[in-house]
C-alpha positions as CSV (number, residue, x, y, z in Angstrom):
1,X,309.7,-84.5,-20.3
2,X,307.1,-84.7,-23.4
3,X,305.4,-81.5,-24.2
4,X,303.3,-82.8,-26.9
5,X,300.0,-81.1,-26.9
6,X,296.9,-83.1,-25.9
7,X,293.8,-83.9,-28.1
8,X,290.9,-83.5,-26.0
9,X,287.7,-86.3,-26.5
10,X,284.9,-84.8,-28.9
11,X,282.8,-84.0,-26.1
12,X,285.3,-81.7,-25.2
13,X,285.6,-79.7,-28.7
14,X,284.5,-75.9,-29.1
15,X,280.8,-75.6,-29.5
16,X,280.8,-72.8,-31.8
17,X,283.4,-70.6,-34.1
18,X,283.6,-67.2,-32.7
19,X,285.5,-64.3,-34.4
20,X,287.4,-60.9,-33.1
21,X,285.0,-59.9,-30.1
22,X,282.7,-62.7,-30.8
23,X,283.2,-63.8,-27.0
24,X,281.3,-60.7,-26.1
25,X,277.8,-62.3,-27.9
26,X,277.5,-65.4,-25.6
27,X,274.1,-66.0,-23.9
28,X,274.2,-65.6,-20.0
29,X,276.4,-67.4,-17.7
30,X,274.2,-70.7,-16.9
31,X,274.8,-72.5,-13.7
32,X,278.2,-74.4,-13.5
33,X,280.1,-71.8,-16.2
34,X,283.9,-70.7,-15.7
35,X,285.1,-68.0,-17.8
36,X,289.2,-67.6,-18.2
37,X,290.8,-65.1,-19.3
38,X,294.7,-64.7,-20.2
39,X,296.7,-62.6,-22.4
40,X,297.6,-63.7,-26.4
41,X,301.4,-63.0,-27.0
42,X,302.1,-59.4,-25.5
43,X,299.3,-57.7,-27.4
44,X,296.0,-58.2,-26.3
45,X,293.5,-60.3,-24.1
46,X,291.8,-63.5,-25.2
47,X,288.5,-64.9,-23.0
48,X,286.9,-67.9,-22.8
49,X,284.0,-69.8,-21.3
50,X,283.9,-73.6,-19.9
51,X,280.0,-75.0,-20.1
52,X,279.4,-77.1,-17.2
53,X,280.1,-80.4,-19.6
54,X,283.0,-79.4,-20.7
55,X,282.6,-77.6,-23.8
56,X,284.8,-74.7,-24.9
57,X,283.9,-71.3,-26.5
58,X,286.3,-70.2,-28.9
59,X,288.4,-67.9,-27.8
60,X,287.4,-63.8,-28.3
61,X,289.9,-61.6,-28.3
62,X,289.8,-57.9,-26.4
63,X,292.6,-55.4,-28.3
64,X,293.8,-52.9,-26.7
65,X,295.4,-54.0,-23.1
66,X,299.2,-54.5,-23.9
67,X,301.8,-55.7,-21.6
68,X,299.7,-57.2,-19.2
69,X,301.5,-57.7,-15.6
70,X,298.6,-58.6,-13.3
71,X,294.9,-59.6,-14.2
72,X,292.1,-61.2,-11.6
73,X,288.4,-61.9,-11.9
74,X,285.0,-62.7,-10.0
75,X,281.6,-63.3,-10.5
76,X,279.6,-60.2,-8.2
77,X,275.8,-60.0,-8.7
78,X,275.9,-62.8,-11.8
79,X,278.6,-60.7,-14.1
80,X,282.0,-61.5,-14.7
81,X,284.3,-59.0,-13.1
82,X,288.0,-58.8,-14.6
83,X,290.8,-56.2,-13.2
84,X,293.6,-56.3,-15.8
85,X,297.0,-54.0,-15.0
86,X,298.1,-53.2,-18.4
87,X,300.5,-50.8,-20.7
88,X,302.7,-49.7,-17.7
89,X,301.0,-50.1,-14.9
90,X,297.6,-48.8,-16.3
91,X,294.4,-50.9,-14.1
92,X,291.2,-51.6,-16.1
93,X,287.8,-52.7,-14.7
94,X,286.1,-54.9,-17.5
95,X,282.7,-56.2,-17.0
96,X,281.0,-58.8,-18.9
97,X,277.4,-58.6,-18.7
98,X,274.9,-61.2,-18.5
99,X,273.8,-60.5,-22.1
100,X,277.7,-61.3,-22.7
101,X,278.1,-58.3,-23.6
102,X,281.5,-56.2,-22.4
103,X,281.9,-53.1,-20.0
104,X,285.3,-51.5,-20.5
105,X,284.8,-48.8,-18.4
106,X,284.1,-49.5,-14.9
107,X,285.5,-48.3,-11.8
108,X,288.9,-48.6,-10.3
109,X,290.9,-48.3,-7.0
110,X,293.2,-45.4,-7.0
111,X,297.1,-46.1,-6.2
112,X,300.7,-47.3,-7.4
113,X,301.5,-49.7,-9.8
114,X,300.9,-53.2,-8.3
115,X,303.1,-56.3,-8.1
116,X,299.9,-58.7,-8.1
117,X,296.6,-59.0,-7.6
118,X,293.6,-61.2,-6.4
119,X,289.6,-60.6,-5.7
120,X,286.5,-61.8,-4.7
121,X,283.0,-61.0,-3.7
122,X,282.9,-60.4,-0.1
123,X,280.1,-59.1,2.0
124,X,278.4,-58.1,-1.0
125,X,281.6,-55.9,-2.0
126,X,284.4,-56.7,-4.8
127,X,286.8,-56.7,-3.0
128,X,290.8,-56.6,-3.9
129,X,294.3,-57.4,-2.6
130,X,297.0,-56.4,-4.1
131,X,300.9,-56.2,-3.7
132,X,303.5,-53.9,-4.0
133,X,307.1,-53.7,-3.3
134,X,306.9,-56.9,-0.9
135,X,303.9,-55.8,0.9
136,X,299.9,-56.9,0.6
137,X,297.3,-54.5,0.5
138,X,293.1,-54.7,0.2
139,X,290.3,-52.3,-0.9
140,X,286.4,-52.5,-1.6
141,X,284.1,-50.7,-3.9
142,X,281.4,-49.3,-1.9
143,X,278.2,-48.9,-2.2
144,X,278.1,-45.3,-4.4
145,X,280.7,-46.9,-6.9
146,X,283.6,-45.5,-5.4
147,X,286.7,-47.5,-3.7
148,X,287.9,-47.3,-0.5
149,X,291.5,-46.4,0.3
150,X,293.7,-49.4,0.3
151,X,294.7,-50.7,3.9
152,X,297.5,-52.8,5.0
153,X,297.0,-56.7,5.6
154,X,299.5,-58.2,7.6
155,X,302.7,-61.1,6.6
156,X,303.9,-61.3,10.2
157,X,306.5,-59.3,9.0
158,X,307.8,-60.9,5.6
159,X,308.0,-59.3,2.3
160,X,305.8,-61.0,0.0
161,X,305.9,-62.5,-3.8
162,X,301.9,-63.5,-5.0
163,X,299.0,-63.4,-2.9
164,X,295.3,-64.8,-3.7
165,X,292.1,-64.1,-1.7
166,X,289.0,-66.2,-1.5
167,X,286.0,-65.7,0.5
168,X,284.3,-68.8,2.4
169,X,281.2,-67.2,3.1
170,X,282.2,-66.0,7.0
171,X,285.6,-65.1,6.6
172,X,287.8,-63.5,4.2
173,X,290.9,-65.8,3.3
174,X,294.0,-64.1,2.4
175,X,296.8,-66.2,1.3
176,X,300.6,-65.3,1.2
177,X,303.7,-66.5,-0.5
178,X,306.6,-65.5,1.5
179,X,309.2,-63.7,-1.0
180,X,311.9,-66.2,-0.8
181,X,309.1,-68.9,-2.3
182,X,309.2,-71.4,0.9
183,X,306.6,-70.7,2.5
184,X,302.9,-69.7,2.3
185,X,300.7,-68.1,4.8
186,X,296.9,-67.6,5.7
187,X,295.7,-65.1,7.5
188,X,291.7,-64.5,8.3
189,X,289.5,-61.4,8.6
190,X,286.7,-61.6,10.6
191,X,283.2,-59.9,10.0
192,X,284.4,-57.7,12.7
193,X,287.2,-56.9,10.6
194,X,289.7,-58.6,13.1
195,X,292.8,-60.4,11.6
196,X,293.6,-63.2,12.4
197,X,297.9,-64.2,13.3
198,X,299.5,-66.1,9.8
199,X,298.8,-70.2,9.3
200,X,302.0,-70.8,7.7
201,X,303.1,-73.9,5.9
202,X,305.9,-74.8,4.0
203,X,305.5,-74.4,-0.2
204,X,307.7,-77.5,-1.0
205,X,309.0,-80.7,0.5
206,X,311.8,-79.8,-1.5
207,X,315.2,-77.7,-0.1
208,X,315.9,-77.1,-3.3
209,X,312.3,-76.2,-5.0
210,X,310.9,-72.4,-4.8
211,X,307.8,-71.1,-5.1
212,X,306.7,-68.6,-7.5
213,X,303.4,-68.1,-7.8
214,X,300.2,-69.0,-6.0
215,X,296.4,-68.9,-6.6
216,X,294.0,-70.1,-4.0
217,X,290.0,-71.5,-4.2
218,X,287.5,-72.3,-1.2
219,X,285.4,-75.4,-1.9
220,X,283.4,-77.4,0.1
221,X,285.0,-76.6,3.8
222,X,288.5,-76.3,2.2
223,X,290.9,-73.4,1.0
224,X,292.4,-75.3,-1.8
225,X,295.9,-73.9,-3.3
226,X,297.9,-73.8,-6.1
227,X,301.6,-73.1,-6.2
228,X,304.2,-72.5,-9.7
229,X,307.1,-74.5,-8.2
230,X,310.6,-74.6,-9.5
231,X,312.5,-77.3,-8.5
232,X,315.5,-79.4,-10.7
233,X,315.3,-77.0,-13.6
234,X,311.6,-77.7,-14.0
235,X,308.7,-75.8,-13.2
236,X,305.2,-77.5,-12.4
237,X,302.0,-76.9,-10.2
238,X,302.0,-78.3,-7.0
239,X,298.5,-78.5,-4.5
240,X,297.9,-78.1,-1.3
241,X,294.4,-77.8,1.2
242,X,293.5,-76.0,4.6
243,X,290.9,-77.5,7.0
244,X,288.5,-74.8,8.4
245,X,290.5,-75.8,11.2
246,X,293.7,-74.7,10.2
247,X,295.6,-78.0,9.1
248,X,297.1,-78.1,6.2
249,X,298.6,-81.0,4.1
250,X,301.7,-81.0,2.3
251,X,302.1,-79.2,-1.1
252,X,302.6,-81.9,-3.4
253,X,303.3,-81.8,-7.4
254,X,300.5,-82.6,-10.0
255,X,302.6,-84.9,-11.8
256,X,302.6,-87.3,-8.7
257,X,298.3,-86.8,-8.9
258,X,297.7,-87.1,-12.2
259,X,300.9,-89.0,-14.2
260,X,302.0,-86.2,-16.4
261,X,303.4,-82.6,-16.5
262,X,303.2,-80.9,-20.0
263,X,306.0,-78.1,-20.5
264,X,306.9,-75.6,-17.7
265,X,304.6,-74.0,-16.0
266,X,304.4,-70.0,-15.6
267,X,301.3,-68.8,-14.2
268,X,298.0,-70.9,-12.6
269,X,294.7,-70.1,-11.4
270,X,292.5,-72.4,-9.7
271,X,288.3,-71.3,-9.2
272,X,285.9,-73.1,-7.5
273,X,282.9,-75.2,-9.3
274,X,280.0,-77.3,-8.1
275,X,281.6,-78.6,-5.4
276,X,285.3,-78.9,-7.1
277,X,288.0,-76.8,-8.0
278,X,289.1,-76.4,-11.8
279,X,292.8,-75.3,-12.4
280,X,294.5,-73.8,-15.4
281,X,297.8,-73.3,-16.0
282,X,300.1,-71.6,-18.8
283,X,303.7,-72.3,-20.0
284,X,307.1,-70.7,-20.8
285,X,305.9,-71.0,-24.7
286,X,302.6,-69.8,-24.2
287,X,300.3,-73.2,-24.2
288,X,297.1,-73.6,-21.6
289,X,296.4,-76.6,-19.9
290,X,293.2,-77.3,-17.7
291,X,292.2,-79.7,-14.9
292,X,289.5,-80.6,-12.5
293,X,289.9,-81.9,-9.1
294,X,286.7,-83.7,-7.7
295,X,285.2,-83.8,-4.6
296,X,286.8,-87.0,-3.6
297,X,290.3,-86.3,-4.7
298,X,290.8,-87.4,-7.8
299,X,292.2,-85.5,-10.9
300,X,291.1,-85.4,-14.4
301,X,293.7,-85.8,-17.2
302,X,295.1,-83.4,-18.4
303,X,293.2,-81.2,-20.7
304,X,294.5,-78.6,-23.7
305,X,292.1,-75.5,-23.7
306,X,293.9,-74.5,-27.2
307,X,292.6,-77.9,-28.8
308,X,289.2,-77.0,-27.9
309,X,289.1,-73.2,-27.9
310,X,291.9,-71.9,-30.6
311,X,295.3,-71.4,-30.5
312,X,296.5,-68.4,-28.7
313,X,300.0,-67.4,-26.9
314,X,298.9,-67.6,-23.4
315,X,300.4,-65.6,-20.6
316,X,299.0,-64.4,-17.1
317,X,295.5,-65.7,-16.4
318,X,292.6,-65.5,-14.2
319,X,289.2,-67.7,-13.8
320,X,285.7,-66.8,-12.3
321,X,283.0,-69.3,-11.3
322,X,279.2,-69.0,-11.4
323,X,279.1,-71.1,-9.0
324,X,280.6,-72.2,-5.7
């Protein structure tokens, strides 16, 4: 399948050259901003923000976090939030401030190394769920700064591979991909802190195809999800949606929705944005590629966030809204 890189239209081009930390000097986040952040090679994090037209930042660079195996990120209170597991199994609590300014030190959640991780703003909290050895865990900062101990969240009793959580403004969503890579579940807290038994659905149409990966998005009325599939010997992103009523459609491959797959896909993250959902997604030799599905279905083309923002060697990656 071609992997030539795409050049995106003019209106898509950088805005501005930034230099090593220059990220950190952007005015505040206006209404309709994503901000992404991945990893560059094994050394190092690379951020960038998406202005509501379009229009890239160059990329910044953070030294210092190597090794990155699980990174996630929210906006809480108007700042970018980023939780980056690093150098062994180290967790970090970055902040970027309004001013765009960068808070390395912040607060984190004590326990074990994790085997992923998602968050989100709920009830006024950040709130995290995390994994380790098969099984999904959450915790909150509370109100003095501190974090609260982390509780179980149930699977219905399957061992787990990557789990995202979204909050729809009632309800916090926590979505599971069972670890065989078939299935993928959703399970509900209520404001009473009740769950909710799994919604499970299968991850692929495919007998052969597995799962790998997930990241999940509520926008307008829908939890919207994004799965790294594996299926022939090539890896893609395929797309599925919730009701608030529990139905879900099939998971379905990109390549069907918008004509083209470029390389094979390793890790994706999906945010919601006006009324949309944006997706990113990196590949097996490091390139980033970006998308926007709109309210009424349709996909944009294909979009390569190196032509607009620099070239880096892209890894893990996470993506946080300012808006809904």
């Amino acid at each position: 399948m071609k992997t030539t890189k795409l050049v995106l239209p003019l209106v898509l081009a950088a805005t501005a050259a930034l230099g090593l930390m220059q990220a950190a000097q952007a005015t505040p986040a206006p209404e309709g901003e994503v901000q992404l952040l991945t990893t560059d090679g094994n050394s190092g994090l690379a951020h960038t923000v998406r202005g509501f037209w379009g229009n890239w930042q160059q990329f910044g660079h953070i030294d210092g976090y190597n090794g990155v195996t699980a990174m996630a990120s929210i906006y809480h209170f108007g700042e970018e939030h980023a939780f980056v597991q690093h150098d062994g199994g180290q967790l970090s609590h970055l902040v970027r401030h309004q001013d765009g300014n960068w808070d390395y030190q912040a607060s984190t959640p004590a326990g074990d190394k994790l085997d992923g991780l998602s968050a989100t703003d709920y009830q006024n909290h950040l709130t995290l769920v995390g994994l380790r050895g098969g099984n999904v865990q959450m915790t909150s900062q509370q109100d003095d700064g501190s974090w609260a101990p982390w509780t179980a969240v149930p699977s219905d009793g399957r061992s787990i591979r990557s789990v995202a959580v979204v909050n729809d403004g009632v309800e916090l969503k926590v979505v599971e991909l069972a670890a065989d890579g078939k299935a993928v579940g959703e399970f509900e807290r209520s404001e009473g802190n009740q769950w909710s038994k799994g919604n499970w659905q299968a991850a692929n149409q495919d007998p052969g195809a597995v799962a790998s990966e997930i990241s999940a998005a509520y926008v307008a009325g829908q939890l919207q999800v994004a799965a790294v599939e594996t299926r022939g010997g090539f890896t893609e992103v395929d797309h599925a949606t919730m009701t608030d009523s529990g139905g879900w459609s099939i998971f379905r491959s990109l390549t069907y929705a918008i004509g083209v797959f470029y390389g094979n896909a390793v890790h994706v993250a999906v945010v919601p944005w006006v009324g949309a959902l944006q997706l990113a997604y990196s590949t097996s030799d490091g390139r980033l590629y970006h998308t926007v599905r709109y309210e009424n279905g349709n996909w944009q083309s294909w979009g390569d966030v190196e032509g607009a923002a620099g070239n880096i060697t892209a890894g893990p990656l996470t993506m946080a809204s300012a808006t809904s």
